[in-house]
Structure formats: structure tokens, C-alpha cells
C-alpha positions as CSV (number, residue, x, y, z in Angstrom):
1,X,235.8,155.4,153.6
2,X,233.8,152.3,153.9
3,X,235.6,148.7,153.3
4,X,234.3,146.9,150.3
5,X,233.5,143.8,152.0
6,X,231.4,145.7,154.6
7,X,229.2,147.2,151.4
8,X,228.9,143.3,150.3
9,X,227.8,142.2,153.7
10,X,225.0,144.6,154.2
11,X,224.1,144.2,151.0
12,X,224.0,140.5,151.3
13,X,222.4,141.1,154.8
14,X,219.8,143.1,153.0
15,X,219.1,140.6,150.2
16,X,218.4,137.8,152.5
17,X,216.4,139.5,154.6
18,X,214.3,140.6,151.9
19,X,214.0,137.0,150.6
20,X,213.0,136.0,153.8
21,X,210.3,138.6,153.8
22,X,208.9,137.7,150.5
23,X,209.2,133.4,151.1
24,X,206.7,134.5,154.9
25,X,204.4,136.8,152.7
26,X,203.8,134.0,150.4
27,X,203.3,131.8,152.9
28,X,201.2,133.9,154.6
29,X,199.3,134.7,151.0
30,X,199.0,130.8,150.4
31,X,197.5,130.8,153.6
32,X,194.8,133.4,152.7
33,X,194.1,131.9,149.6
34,X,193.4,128.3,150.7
35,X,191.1,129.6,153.2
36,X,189.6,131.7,150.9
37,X,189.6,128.6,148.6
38,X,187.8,126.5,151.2
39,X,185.3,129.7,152.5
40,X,184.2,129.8,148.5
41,X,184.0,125.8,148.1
42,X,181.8,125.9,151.5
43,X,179.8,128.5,149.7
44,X,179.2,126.8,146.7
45,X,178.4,123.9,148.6
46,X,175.4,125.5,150.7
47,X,174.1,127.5,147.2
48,X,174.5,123.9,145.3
49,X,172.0,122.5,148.5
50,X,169.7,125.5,148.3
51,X,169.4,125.4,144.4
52,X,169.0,121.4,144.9
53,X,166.7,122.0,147.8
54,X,164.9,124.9,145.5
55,X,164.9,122.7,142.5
56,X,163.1,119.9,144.4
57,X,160.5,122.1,145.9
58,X,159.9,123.7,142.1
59,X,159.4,120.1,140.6
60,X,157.1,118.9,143.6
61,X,154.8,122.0,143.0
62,X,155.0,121.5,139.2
63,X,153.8,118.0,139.7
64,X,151.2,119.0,142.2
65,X,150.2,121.8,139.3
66,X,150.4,118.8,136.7
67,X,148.6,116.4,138.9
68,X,145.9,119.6,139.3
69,X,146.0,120.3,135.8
70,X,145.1,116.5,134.1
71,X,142.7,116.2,137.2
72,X,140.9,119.1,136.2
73,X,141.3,117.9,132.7
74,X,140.0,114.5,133.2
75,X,137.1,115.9,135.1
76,X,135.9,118.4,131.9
77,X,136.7,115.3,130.0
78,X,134.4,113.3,131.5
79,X,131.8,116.0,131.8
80,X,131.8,116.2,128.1
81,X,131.8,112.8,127.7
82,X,128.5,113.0,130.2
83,X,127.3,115.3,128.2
84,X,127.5,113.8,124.9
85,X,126.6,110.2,126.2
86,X,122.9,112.6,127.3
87,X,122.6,114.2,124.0
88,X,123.3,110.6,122.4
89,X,120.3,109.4,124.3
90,X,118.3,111.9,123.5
91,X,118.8,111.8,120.0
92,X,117.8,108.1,120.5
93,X,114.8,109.4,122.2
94,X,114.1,111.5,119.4
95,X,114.6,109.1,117.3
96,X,112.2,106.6,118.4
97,X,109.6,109.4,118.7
98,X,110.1,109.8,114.9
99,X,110.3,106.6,114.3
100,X,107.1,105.8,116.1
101,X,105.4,108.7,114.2
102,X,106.8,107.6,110.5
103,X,105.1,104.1,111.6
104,X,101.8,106.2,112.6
105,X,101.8,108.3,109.2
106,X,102.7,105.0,107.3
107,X,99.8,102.9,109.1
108,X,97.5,106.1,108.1
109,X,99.0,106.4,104.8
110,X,98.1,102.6,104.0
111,X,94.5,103.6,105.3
112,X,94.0,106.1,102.9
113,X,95.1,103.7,100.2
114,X,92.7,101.4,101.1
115,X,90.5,104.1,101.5
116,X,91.4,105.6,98.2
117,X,90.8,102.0,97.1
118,X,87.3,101.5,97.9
119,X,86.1,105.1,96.9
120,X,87.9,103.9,93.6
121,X,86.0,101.0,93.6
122,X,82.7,102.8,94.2
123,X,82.9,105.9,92.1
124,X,83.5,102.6,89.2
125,X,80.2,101.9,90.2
126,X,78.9,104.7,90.2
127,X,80.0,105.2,87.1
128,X,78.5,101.9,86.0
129,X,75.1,102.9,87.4
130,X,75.6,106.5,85.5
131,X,75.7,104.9,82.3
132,X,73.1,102.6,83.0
133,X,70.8,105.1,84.3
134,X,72.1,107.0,81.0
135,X,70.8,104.4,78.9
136,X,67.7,103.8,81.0
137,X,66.7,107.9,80.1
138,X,67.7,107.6,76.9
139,X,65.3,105.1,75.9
140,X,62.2,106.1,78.0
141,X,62.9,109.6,76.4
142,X,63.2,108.2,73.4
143,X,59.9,106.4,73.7
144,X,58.3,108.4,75.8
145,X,59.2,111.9,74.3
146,X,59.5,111.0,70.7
147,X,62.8,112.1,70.6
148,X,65.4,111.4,68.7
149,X,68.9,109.8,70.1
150,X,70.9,112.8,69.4
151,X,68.1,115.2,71.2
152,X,67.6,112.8,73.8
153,X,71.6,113.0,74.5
154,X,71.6,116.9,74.1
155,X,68.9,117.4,76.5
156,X,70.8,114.6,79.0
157,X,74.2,116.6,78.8
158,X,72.9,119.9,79.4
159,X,71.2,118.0,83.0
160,X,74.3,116.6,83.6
161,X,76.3,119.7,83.1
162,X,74.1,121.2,85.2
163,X,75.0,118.7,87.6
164,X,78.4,118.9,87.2
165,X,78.7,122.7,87.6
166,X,77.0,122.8,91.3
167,X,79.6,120.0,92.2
168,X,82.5,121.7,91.3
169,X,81.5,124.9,92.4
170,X,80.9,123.3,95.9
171,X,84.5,121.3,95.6
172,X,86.0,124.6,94.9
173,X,84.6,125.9,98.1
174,X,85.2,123.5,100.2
175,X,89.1,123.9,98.8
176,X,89.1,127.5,99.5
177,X,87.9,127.2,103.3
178,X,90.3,124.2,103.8
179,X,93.0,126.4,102.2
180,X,92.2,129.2,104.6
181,X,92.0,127.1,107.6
182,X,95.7,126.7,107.0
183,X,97.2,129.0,104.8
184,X,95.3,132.6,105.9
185,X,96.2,132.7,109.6
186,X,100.7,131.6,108.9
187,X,100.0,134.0,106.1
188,X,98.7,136.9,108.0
189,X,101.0,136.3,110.6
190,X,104.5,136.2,108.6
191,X,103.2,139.7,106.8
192,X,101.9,141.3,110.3
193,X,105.2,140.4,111.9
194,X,107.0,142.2,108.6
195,X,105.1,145.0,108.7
196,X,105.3,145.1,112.2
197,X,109.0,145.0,112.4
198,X,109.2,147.7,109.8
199,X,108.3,151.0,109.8
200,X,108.9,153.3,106.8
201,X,107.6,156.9,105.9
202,X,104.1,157.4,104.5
203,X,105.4,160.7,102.0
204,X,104.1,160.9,98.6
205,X,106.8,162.8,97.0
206,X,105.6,164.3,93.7
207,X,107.7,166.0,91.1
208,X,106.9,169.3,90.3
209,X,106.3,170.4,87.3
210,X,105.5,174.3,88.0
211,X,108.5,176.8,88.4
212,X,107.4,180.2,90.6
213,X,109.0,183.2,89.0
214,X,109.2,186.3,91.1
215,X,106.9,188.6,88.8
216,X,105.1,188.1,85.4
217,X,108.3,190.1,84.1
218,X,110.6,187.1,83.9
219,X,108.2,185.4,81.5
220,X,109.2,187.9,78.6
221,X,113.2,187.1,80.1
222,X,112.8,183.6,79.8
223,X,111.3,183.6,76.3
224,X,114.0,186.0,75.4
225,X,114.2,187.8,72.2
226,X,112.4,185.5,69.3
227,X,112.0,183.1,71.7
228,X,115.6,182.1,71.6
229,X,116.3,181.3,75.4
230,X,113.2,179.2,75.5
231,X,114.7,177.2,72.7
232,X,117.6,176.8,74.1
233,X,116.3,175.8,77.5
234,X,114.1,173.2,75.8
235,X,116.8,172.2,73.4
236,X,119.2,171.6,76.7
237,X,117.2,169.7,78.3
238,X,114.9,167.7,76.3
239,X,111.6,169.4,77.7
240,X,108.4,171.5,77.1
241,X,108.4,174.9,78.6
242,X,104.7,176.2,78.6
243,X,104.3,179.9,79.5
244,X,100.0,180.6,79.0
245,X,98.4,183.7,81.5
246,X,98.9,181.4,84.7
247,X,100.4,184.7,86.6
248,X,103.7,183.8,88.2
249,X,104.1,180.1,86.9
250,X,105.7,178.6,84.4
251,X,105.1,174.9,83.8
252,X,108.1,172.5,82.5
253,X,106.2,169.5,80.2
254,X,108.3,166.2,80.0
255,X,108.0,162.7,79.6
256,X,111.2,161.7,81.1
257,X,111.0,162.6,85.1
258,X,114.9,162.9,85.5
259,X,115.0,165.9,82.4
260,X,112.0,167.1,84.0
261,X,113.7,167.4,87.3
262,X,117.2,168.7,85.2
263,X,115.1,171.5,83.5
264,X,113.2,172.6,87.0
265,X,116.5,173.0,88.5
266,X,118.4,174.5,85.8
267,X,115.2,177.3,85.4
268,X,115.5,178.0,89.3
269,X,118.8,178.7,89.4
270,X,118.4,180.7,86.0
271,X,115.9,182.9,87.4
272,X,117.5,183.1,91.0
273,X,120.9,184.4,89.1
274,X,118.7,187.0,86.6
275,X,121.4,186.3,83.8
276,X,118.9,184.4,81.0
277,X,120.9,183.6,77.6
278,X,122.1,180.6,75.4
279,X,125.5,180.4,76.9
280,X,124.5,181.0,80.1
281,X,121.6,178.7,79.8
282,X,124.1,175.7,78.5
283,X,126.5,176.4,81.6
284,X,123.8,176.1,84.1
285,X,122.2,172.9,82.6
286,X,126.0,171.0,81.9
287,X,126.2,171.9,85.2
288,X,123.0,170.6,86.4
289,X,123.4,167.2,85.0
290,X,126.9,166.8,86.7
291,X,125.2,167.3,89.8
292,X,122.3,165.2,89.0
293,X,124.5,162.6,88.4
294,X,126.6,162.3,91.9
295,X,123.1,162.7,93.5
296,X,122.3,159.5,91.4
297,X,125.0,157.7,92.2
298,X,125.1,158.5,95.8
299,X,121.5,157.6,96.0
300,X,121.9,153.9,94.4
301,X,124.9,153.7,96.7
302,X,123.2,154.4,99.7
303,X,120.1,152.3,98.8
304,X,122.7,149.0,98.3
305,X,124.6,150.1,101.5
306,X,121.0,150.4,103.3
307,X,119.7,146.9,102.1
308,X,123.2,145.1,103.2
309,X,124.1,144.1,99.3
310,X,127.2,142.7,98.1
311,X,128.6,142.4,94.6
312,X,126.2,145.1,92.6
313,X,127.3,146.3,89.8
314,X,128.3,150.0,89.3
315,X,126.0,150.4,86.3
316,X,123.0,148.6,88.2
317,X,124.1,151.0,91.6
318,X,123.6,154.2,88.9
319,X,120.3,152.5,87.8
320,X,119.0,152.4,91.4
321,X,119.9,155.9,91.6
322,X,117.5,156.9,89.0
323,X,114.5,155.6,90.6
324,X,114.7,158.6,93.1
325,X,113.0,160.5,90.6
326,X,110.9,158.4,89.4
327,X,107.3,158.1,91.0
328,X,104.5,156.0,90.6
329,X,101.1,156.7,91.6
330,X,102.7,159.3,93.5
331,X,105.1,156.6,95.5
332,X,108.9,157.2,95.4
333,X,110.2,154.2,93.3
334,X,113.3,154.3,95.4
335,X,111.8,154.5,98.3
336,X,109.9,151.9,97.6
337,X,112.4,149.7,96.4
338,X,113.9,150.0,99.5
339,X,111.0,149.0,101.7
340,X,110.0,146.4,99.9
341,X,113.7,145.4,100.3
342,X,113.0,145.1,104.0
343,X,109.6,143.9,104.0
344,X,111.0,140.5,101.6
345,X,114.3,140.2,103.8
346,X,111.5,140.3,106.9
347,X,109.4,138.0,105.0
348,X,112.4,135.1,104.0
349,X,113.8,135.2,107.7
350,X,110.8,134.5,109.4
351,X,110.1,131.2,106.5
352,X,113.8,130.4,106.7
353,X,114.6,131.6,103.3
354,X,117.8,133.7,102.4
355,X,116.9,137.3,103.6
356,X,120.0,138.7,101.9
357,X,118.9,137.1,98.4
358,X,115.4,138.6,99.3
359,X,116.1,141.9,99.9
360,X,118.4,141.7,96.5
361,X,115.4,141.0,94.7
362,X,113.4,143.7,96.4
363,X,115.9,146.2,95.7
364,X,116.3,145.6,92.2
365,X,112.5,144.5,91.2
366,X,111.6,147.8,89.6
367,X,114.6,148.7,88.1
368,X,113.2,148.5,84.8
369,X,111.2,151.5,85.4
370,X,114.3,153.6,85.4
371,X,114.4,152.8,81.5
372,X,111.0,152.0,80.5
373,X,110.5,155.8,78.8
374,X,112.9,155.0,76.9
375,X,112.1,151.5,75.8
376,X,109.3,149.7,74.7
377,X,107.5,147.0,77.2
378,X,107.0,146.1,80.6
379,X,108.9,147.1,83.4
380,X,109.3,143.9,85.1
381,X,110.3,142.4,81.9
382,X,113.1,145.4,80.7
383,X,114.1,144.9,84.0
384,X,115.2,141.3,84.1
385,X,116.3,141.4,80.6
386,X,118.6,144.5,81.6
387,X,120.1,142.9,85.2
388,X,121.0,139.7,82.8
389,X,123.7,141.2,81.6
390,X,125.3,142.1,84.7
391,X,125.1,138.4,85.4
392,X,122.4,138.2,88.4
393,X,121.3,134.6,89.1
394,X,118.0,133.0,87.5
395,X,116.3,133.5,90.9
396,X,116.7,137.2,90.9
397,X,115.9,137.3,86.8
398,X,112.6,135.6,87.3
399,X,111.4,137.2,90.5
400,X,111.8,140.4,89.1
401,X,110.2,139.1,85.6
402,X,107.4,138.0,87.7
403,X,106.6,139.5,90.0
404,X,103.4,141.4,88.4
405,X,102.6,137.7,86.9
406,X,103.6,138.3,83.3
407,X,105.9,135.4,83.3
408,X,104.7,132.1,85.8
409,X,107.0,132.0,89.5
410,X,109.8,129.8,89.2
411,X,110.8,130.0,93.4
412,X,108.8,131.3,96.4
413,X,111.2,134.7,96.4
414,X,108.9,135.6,93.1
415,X,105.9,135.0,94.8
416,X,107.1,136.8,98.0
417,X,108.2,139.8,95.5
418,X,104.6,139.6,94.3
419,X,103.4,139.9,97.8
420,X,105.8,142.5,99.2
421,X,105.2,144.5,96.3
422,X,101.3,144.3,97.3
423,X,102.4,145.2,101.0
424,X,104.1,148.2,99.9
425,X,101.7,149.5,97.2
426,X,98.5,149.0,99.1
427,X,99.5,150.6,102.9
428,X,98.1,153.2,103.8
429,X,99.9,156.9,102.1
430,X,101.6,154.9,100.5
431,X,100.1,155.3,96.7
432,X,97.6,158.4,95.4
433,X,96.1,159.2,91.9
434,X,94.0,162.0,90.7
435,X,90.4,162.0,91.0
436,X,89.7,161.1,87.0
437,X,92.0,158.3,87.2
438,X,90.0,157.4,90.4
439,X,86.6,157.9,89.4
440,X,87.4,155.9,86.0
441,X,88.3,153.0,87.9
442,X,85.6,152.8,90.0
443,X,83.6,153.0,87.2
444,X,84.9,150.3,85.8
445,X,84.6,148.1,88.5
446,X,81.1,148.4,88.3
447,X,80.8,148.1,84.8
448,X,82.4,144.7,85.1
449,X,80.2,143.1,87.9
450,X,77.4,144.3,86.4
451,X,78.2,142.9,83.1
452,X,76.9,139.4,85.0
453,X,73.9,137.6,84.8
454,X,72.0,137.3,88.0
455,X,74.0,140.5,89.2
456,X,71.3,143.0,90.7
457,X,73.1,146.1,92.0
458,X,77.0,146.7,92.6
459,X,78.9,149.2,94.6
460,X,82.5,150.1,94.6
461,X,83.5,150.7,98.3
462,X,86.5,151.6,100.2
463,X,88.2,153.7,97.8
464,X,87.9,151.0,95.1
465,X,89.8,148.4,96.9
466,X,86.4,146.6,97.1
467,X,83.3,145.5,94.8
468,X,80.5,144.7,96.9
469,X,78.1,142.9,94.3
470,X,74.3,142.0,95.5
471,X,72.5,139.1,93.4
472,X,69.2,137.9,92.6
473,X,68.8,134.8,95.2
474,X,66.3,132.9,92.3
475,X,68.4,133.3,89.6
476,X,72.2,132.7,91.8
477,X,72.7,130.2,94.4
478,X,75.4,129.4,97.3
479,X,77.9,127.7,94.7
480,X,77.7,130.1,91.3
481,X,78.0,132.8,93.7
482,X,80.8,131.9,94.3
483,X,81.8,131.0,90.8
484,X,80.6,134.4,90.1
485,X,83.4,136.2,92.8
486,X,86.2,133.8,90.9
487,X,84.7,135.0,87.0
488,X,84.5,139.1,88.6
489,X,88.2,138.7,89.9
490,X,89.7,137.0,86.8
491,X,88.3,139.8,84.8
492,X,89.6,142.5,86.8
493,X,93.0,141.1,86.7
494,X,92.7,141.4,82.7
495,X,91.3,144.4,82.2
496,X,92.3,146.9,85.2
497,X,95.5,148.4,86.5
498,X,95.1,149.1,89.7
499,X,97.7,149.5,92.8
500,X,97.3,146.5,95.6
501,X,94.7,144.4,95.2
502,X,91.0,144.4,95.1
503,X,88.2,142.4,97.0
504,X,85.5,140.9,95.3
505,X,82.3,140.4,98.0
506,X,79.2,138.6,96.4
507,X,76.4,138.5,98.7
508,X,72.9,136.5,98.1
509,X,70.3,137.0,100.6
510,X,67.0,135.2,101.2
511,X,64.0,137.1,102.1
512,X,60.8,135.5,103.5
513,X,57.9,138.3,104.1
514,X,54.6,137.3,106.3
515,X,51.6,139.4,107.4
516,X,49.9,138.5,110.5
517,X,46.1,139.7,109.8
């Protein structure tokens, strides 16, 4: 057995050689640590000089980039500032220029004053001398002649009228070529380029009035028994249904061209289907109209869409859509509406106007016609009175009132309605008639030029778009020829309707015969 004091020894032994162990490993960890200490501080020294080092490189390339930047700046600035100090003196330039021509047209203006002045001065004179010489005839007459002051004046009056007339008919042509000279060639030239620019179709579209029917059968079918399926088709739709010993055909009579077009289509499909009775016959029309209706709408929609339009009424949109069957002179309204649209917006663009206003007015111009069976006046004028209420602007209201001169132009969009309807009416295909409508006209025409004094023969030419009128030299000369175009035109205007316009040609000619023997 092992002494006590031995256990204590080696224990002590032990414990102090354990101590001693741990004081050298924390030395030796002390050690570590302050080299690792130092290793790290030595690290963060060399990343604190390569961020420093880094940080100075970024600023001196962001100042370089700066210093790049205002350069670069500074040289736009003064570029602009070049280019502005130019335009500055060429807006002096222009300036002067203008200046120097408002002196010119003021020095010319205070010419024709003077000038004005002293033809003033001269035609008082003149008018001095007139009266005068008035007074002068009247007394030689009066001694002379016999006659009395009041016959003496009469006979004075009638010479002076005389007068009078050649020197206005003379003033009014040398107006008219002056006017040309100006007006004629910008004129022709704004309404070539429109026309130019648009193209639309030449189709005359006209409603039908004659339904085919397979056999001569379906005649007794559609009357039905005592005529009670006829009724009822014509009670459906508001129309005549005219069955006569045509074989094959039965004609639909109707004033209204949109129940006309209801009752052609109901009859077709009526026919097609075989089953002809009052119920049926009620179905198939209802049915009809509903259609009728979206086609209406969706053709006023389209038309607005087309033209570019903003802000049209709903009501108006559905009002458009009725001019699609509508035709006049055998021209779709619609589709003329809509080219006239684009022949006014053409028109306004090229004299600076506002095309989208234009083409508004061209668009809705002959809207009126779309009620006019069932109301009492002129299109133009139902029209306007009808887009008032939808709150269109005066501009609109009296272009469309206007613009077949029934009420005087209030803005140059009436008169270019006035012209684009011309445009679109007169083209080529665009407009046809039947030949007694045609023949009357002519007619007429003829009847009218004769109607004048000095006229010798007439001739309506070029499918009655022009009178040529041949005078009697000794009774007409140069000036009340042309008085006698003006008198000819006037009275077409007042008592013809006619599509387009019509040119009045009056010519004189002077014959000197010889014989050599």
C-alpha cells in the first residue's frame, strides 16, 4: 500500500506540471495572437493604401470626366448661342427687308392717293363739263328741235344710258380678266392637286326597285289568298308592291329609299324561304329592319372613322348611316359625302385652313337628305337646322346651310363646301339621270338663251354642261355680249336644277364678204 504523502506529492508533482504547461501555452498563444494582430494591422494598412490609392485614381478620372463633361457642355453651349446670335441676325435681316418693302408699299400707297387725288379732281371736272354740255343740248334741242324740257331730258337720258351701259359692261370685263389673271390659275391649281391626291370610285350605285321571282307562279303566292300577303307586305313596310304581266318581276314602289331597300330584302328572302304568310311576313321584315339598322350604324361609323372625326354624335353617326341608301342622280350620298370629305380636307391643307374642320363639314353637308322625305324644305337647310341640336359650331351650321347658296357664306369652308360639292357632282361617273330628265334640260337651256334679244341660234353641247349661244354681230357688240353670258347664267341659276355647273359661251363673229370680178 502506497504512503499518503507519496499520493500528495505526485499529485502535487502533476498539478504543477500541468500549470506550467498551460502558463507556456498561453504564452505561446499570446505570441500567436500578437503576430496575428500585427499580420492583420499590416493588412489593413496596405488595403487602407490601395483603397486610398484606388479612391484617388476614381476622383482624378471623375474630374477628368467632369472636366470632359462641362467642356463638352460649354462647347454645345456656345454653339447654340452661335446659332441663335445667326438666326438673331437674320431675323434682323429679314427685318430690314420688310421694313424696306413696307416703306416701298407705303411710298406707292401715297402715290396712288395722289393719284386717286387727281383722277378725283378730274372726273369733278368732268363732271362739271357733263353738266355743262347737259345744259348746252338741252337748249340747242330745245331751240333747235322744238322740244320741250322734259322731252329734251328724256331723249338725253336714254343717250347717256346708252353710254353708261357700254362702260360698265367694259368695266365688268376688264374685272373679270384681271380676276382671272389671279384667281383662275391658284384656283385651278389647289382643285387639280385635290383631285389629284384623291382617287375615289366612279360606281353609280342605283337601288333596285324590281325583285326576280323564280317562275310567274310565285306571283299568285305573294298576293296570297284575297290579296292578304300583299297587304301585309305593304302594310310591314310602308311600300307599293306592283304585280302587272311583266313575267318574272315584281316591282316594289316607294318613296322612302331605306323601306324600299327593307321591302326588296324582306321579298328576297320571302321568296328564297317559299313560306309566304302574315306571320311569317312580319318575322322576316322585324327582322330585316334589325339588320338594316347595324348596317346603318356601322356604315355612319365607318364614314366618321374614315374622315378622322372626333366628337360626333351617336344620333348624327346613325344619320350618316342612312345616306348609304340614299342616291342622287344615281350618286351614292354616302359615298359622296365621304369624298367630298377628302376633296375639302385636301382643299383647307393646301390654303392653310383646318382640314379636320373641313372634312367635318364635308361629311355632314348632306345629311339633311337622310330626312328630307320626311320633311318639308331644302336639304341643306333641314340639315343645319337638324345638326343644331347636337351642338355643331356656326361654321359647320352655315357651310352646310350654304353650300347650294340658299343662305349667303359666312367663312371660306362654305364656299369650299360649295366647290367640293361641284368637284364631286360634276367628275366624270360620278352623276347619271334618265334620258327625259336629260332631254328636258337641254331643252331648257335652249329655251332660255333663246329667250334673248340679238340671240340668233343656240346649242346645248357637251351633255348639257355647256350653251354655246351665236348672236347677231349688228344687233350685239363686244360688251352686251358679254352682259348677255352674265343675264343667260343668272337665269339658269333661277330656273334649273342641274348637277355641277354649266358654261355659258356667247360668241359674235364679224363677216366681211368680197368678190374679185
Amino acid at each position: 500500500m502506497i504512503p499518503g504523502w507519496v499520493v500528495i506529492f505526485v499529485a502535487g508533482a502533476f498539478f504543477g506540471l500541468g500549470f506550467g504547461l498551460r502558463v507556456v501555452l498561453y504564452r505561446q498563444k499570446r505570441r500567436d495572437a500578437r503576430q496575428h494582430i500585427e499580420t492583420m494591422l499590416q493588412e489593413a494598412r496596405r488595403d487602407a493604401d490601395a483603397i486610398v490609392r484606388e479612391g484617388k485614381l476614381h476622383i482624378k478620372e471623375e474630374s477628368i470626366k467632369a472636366r470632359d463633361q462641362f467642356e463638352e457642355e460649354a462647347r454645345a453651349r456656345r454653339q447654340e448661342i452661335k446659332e441663335i446670335e445667326e438666326r438673331v441676325a437674320q431675323r434682323e435681316i429679314n427685318l430690314d427687308r420688310k421694313l424696306e418693302a413696307f416703306d416701298k408699299k407705303e411710298l406707292a400707297l401715297e402715290r396712288r392717293m395722289e393719284e386717286y387725288e387727281r383722277q378725283r379732281a378730274a372726273l369733278a371736272e368732268e363732271r362739271t363739263e357733263l353738266e355743262q354740255h347737259k345744259a348746252i343740248m338741252l337748249q340747242r334741242l330745245h331751240d333747235v328741235a322744238r322740244l320741250t324740257p322734259d322731252a329734251a331730258r328724256t331723249q338725253l337720258m336714254t343717250a347717256l344710258q346708252d353710254e353708261l351701259k357700254a362702260e360698265s359692261a367694259d368695266l365688268i370685263r376688264r374685272a373679270q380678266q384681271e380676276a382671272h389673271e389671279t384667281a383662275e390659275r391658284d384656283a385651278r391649281k389647289i382643285i387639280a392637286l385635290a383631285v389629284e391626291r384623291f382617287a375615289a370610285e366612279q360606281i353609280n350605285e342605283m337601288t333596285t326597285c324590281a325583285v326576280p321571282l323564280p317562275g310567274d307562279d310565285m306571283k299568285g303566292r305573294i298576293i296570297g289568298k284575297e290579296g292578304r300577303n300583299i297587304r301585309a307586305i305593304e302594310a310591314a313596310t310602308g311600300v307599293n308592291i306592283l304585280i302587272d304581266d311583266t313575267p318574272e318581276v315584281v316591282v316594289i314602289s316607294g318613296f322612302d329609299p331605306l323601306r324600299r331597300e327593307i321591302a326588296r330584302q324582306s321579298l328576297e328572302r320571302l321568296i328564297t324561304d317559299g313560306r309566304i304568310h302574315p306571320t311569317r311576313i312580319e318575322e322576316v321584315v322585324h327582322k330585316v329592319q334589325a339588320e338594316i339598322a347595324e348596317i346603318i350604324a356601322g356604315a355612319g361609323e365607318h364614314a366618321v372613322y374614315e374622315l378622322g372625326l372626333r366628337a360626333v354624335d351617336p344620333s348624327v353617326q346613325i344619320m350618316i348611316g342612312r345616306l348609304k341608301f340614299r342616291h342622287s342622280y344615281g350618286q351614292n350620298v354616302l359615298k359622296h359625302s365621304i369624298e367630298m370629305g377628302h376633296l375639302m380636307g385636301m382643299m383647307a391643307s393646301e390654303l392653310g385652313l383646318d382640314a379636320s374642320l373641313a372634312r367635318r363639314i364635308g361629311l355632314l353637308h348632306d345629311i339633311g337628305k337622310a330626312m328630307d322625305h320626311d320633311m318639308e324644305g331644302s336639304h341643306a337647310l333641314i340639315g343645319a337646322e337638324y345638326l343644331k341640336k347636337f351642338g355643331e359650331t356656326p361654321v359647320v351650321l352655315n357651310a352646310v346651310a350654304a353650300h347650294h347658296n340658299e343662305v349667303p357664306a359666312e367663312s371660306i369652308y362654305a364656299i369650299l363646301a360649295r366647290a367640293g360639292d361641284a368637284m364631286t357632282a360634276a367628275r366624270p361617273g360620278a352623276r347619271s339621270e334618265n334620258t327625259e330628265i336629260y332631254l328636258k334640260r337641254l331643252e331648257k337651256l335652249e329655251q332660255i338663251a333663246a329667250s334673248y334679244r340679238g340671240v340668233e341660234k343656240c346649242y346645248a353641247i357637251q351633255a348639257g354642261r355647256e350653251i354655246r349661244v351665236l348672236v347677231e354681230p349688228k344687233t350685239i357688240d363686244d360688251n352686251e355680249a358679254l352682259l348677255l353670258a352674265r343675264n343667260i347664267s343668272r337665269q339658269i341659276e333661277h330656273d334649273m336644277q342641274y348637277p355641277g355647273q354649266i358654261k355659258v359661251t356667247v360668241v359674235r363673229e364679224t363677216r366681211c364678204v368680197e368678190y374679185a370680178k
